[in-house]
N, C-alpha and C positions, 0 to 999 in steps of 0.2 A: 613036719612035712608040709603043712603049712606056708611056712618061710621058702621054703625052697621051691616050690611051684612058683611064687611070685618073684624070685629072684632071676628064675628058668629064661623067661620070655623078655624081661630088661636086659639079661645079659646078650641075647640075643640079638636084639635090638643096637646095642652098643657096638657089638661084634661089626653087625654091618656096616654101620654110621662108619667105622673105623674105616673099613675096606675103599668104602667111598671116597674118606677122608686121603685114604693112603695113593688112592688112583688119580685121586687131581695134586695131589701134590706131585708124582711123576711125572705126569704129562707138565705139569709146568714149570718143572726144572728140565725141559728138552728144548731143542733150541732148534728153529726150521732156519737153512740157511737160505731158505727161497722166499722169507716171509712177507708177505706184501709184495713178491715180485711179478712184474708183469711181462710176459714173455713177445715180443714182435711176431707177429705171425703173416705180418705181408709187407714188401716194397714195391710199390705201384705208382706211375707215374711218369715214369724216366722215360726222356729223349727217345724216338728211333731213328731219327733218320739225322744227318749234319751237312755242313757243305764245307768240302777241303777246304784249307787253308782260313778256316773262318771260325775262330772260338767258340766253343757251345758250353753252358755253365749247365752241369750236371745237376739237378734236383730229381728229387720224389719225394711221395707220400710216406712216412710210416704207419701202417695200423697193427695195433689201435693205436688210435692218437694219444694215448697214456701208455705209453710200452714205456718202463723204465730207463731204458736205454734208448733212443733214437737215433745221436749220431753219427750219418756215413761216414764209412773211407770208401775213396774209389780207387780202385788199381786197373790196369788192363791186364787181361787173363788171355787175351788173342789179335793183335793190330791187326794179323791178314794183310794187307797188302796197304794198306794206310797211311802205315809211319804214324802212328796216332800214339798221343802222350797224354800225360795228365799232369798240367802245374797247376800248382796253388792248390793245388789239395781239391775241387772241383770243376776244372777247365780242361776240355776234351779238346784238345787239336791231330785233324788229321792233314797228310801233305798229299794225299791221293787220294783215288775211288777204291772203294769195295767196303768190308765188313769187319767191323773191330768189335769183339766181345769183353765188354768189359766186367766187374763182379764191385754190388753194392756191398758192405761187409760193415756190422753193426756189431764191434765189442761189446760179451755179454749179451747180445741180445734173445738168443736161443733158451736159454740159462742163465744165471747170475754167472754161470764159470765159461758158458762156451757161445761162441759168435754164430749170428744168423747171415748167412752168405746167401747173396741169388745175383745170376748171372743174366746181363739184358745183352742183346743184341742191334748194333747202331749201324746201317747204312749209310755210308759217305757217298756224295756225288761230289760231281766237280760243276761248277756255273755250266760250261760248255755239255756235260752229258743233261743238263736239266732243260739248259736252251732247245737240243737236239730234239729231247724227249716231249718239249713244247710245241714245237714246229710238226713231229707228227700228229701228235695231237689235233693243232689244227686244219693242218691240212686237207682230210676231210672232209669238215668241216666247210672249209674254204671250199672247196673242189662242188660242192651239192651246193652252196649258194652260187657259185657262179650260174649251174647248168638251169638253175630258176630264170624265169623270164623275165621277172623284174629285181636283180638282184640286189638284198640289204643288207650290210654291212654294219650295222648300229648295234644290234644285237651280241654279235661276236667280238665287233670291238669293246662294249661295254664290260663284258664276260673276259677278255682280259687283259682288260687296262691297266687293273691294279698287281699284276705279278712281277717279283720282283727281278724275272728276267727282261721283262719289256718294259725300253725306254719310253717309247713313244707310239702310238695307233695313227695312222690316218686315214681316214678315209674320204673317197672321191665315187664315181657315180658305180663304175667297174673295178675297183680295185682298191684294197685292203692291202697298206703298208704297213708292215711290223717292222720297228728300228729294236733289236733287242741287243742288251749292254756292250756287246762285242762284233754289231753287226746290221743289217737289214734283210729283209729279205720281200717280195711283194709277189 
């Protein structure tokens, strides 16, 4: 009787160790087919707005900046009124004004087996509606410096000198020339 009480509690023991034994050995004959994978969970950064007929090279962000898979394709999903294409695998051209939805799409990125898609949204203009869109702009602007009593012109030429619809600024004591790419106007 002896003998068998002490035999009682090592068998026991054993028993367990087994179990333990037996549960990692399953778990490590299973195989994760996502192991170490990292899933894309945002494309941020992209273009919104273009100018017809003038090439835009499509980039963003992907986060996290460790997603296993990061690289785009672009396709357009909607020209609208554009005519807008996509060569070379990142080059947006449109031949109109309005609104082309195109779709960033990351093989594997959702999942090792399924693609992470998001849809951006890109306004085209044309040089002429950005000109137009300038001139009112300043126009105001212009209109309330004139009705000043000593009117300056330095300030608002300064402010937009550098855009790339206006050629050239001049200004004289009364009057504020705008030469813009396709035109003048004073």
């Amino acid at each position: 009787m002896k003998n068998f009480q002490t035999i009682a509690p090592i068998w026991g023991i054993i028993k367990l160790t087994a179990l333990v034994v037996a549960t990692m050995i399953a778990l490590s004959g299973c195989k994760d087919d996502d192991d170490g994978y990292i899933p894309v969970a945002n494309i941020s950064g992209v273009p919104t707005s273009a100018e017809a007929n003038s090439p835009l090279v499509l980039t963003a962000t992907v986060s996290p900046s460790n997603a296993t898979s990061q690289t785009i394709v672009w396709s357009i999903k909607d020209a609208g009124t554009t005519g807008a294409s996509i060569t070379g695998g990142n080059t947006l051209t449109a031949t109109e004004a309005g609104t082309v939805i195109i779709t960033a799409t990351i093989t594997n990125g959702a999942t090792a087996n399924t693609p992470f898609t998001n849809d951006f949204t890109v306004s085209v203009t044309t040089l002429e509606g950005q000109i137009e869109a300038l001139y009112q702009e300043i126009k105001p602007l212009a209109d309330a410096i004139l009705l000043s009593e000593n009117p300056d012109w330095t300030a608002l030429a300064e402010q937009y000198k550098n855009r790339k619809e206006v050629k050239e600024i001049d200004v004289d004591e009364r009057t504020l020339t705008i030469e813009f790419v396709n035109g003048k106007i004073k």
